[in-house]
C-alpha positions, 0 to 999 in steps of 0.5 A, spaced: 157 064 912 156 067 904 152 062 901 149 063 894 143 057 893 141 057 886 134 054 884 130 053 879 133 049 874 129 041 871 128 037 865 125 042 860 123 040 852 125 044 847 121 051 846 120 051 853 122 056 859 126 056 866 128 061 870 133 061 875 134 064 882 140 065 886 139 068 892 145 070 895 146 071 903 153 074 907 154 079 903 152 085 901 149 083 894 148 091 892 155 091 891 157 085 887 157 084 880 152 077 878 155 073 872 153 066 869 155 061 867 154 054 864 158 048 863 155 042 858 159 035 859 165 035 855 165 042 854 168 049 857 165 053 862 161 059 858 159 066 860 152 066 859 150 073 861 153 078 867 149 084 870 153 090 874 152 093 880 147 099 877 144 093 872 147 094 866 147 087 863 151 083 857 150 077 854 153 072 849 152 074 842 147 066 841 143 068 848 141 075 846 133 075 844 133 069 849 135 070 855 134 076 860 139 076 866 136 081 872 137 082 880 132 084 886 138 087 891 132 088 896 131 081 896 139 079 894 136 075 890 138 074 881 135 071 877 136 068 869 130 067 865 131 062 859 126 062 854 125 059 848 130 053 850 134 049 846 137 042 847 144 046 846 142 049 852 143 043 857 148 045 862 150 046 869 149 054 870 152 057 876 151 064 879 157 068 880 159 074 884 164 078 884 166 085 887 173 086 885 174 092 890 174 087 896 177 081 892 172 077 893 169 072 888 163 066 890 159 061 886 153 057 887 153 050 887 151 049 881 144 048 878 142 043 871 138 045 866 136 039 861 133 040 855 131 035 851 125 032 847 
């Protein structure tokens, strides 16, 4: 019943941009907090970037500059767009929704970005 589809992700070269979507749908979006994540072969999963409720958004230190994580609650839609990528960039990236109040956390499938020359 909750579903978080993302979208968006591809085969890029370096330099180049992609945003992602993820739309969310049995919730009330609003009110959950959004993270990102990615995970590349071999390695652990990483918080990419987080954005509240109200829109306050953090970053990993090495993404400042380059990524901007945002949210259209009227649409419960969230998006990560990715610029200037890097081949280090390559991962699957995974949206992440949590509201702590209602113990509840959802994650989407899961998108690649592939970043390579």
């Amino acid at each position: 019943q909750v579903q978080l589809v993302e979208s968006g992700g591809g085969l890029v070269q370096p330099g180049e941009s992609l945003k992602l979507s993820c739309a969310a749908s049995g919730i009330i979006f609003s009110i959950y907090r959004m993270a990102w994540y990615r995970q590349a072969p071999g390695k652990e999963r990483e918080l990419v970037a987080t954005i509240s409720r109200d829109g306050d958004t953090n970053y990993a230190d090495s993404l400042k500059g380059r990524f901007t994580v945002s949210r259209d609650n009227v649409n419960n839609t969230g998006t990560l767009q990715m610029n200037n990528l890097k081949t280090e960039d390559t991962a699957v990236y995974y949206c992440d929704v949590r509201n702590d109040e209602l113990r509840r956390d959802y994650w989407g499938q899961g998108i690649q970005v592939i970043v390579s020359s």
